[in-house]
C-alpha positions in Angstrom: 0.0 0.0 0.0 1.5 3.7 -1.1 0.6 6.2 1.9 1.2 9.8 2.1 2.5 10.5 5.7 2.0 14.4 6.6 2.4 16.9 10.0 0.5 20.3 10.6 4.0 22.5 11.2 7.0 23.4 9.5 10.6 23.9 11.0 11.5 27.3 10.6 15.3 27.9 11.4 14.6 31.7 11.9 11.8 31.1 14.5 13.4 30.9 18.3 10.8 28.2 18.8 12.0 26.7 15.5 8.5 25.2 15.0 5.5 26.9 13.7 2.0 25.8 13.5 -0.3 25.4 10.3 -3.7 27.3 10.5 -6.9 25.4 10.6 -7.6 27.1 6.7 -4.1 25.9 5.9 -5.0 22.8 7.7 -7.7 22.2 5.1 -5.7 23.6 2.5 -2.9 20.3 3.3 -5.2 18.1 3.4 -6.8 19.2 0.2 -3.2 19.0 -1.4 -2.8 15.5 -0.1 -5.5 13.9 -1.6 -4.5 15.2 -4.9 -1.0 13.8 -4.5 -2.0 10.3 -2.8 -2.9 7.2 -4.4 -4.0 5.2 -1.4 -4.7 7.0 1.7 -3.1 9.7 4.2 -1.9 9.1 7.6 -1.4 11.7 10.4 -0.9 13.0 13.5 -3.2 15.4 15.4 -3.4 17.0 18.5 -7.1 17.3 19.3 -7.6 18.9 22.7 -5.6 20.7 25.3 -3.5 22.6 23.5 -4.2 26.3 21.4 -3.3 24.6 18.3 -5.1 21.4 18.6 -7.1 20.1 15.7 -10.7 18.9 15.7 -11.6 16.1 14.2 -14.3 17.8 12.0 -11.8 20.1 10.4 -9.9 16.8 8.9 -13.3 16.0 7.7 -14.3 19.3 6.2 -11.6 18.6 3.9 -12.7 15.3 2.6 -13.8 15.2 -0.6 -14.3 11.7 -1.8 -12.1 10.2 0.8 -13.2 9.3 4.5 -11.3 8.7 8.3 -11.2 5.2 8.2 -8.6 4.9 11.1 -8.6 7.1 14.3 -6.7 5.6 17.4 -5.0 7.2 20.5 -1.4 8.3 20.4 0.6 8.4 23.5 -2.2 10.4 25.1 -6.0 10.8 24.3 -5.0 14.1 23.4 -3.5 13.3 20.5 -4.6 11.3 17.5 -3.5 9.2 14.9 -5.6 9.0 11.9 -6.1 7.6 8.1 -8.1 8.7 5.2 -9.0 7.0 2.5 -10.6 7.3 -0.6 -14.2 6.1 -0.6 
């Protein structure tokens, strides 16, 4: 199976924190791009609560188009998420 493996931030080697988040429109916008490039499906990580820069689960979805979650487990904490999309 071919996957596309993608993050919500980008290293910046400007940045003092040297890590900068993607907005939730650029959120949509990535996963968007992804589906276009990937074949089979799209695995990521996801921070979905206690943090400013967590990501619902419905925002993933909002950018679905012709592809679904068909994977959604627990990372190290409930907090964050590991998920898979695939085309339906």
């Amino acid at each position: 199976m071919s996957l596309t493996v993608c993050t919500y931030f980008w290293f910046d080697p400007n940045s003092k924190h040297n890590l900068n988040y993607v907005s939730p429109p650029d959120n949509v916008r990535m996963m968007q791009e992804m589906q276009r490039v990937a074949c089979k499906g799209i695995i990521w990580t996801a921070r979905v609560s206690d943090h400013p820069h967590a990501r619902t689960r419905e925002l993933f979805e909002s950018a679905l188009d012709g592809w679904k979650i068909t994977r959604d487990e627990a990372g190290y904490t409930m907090a964050y998420r590991i998920m898979m999309a695939e085309p339906v």
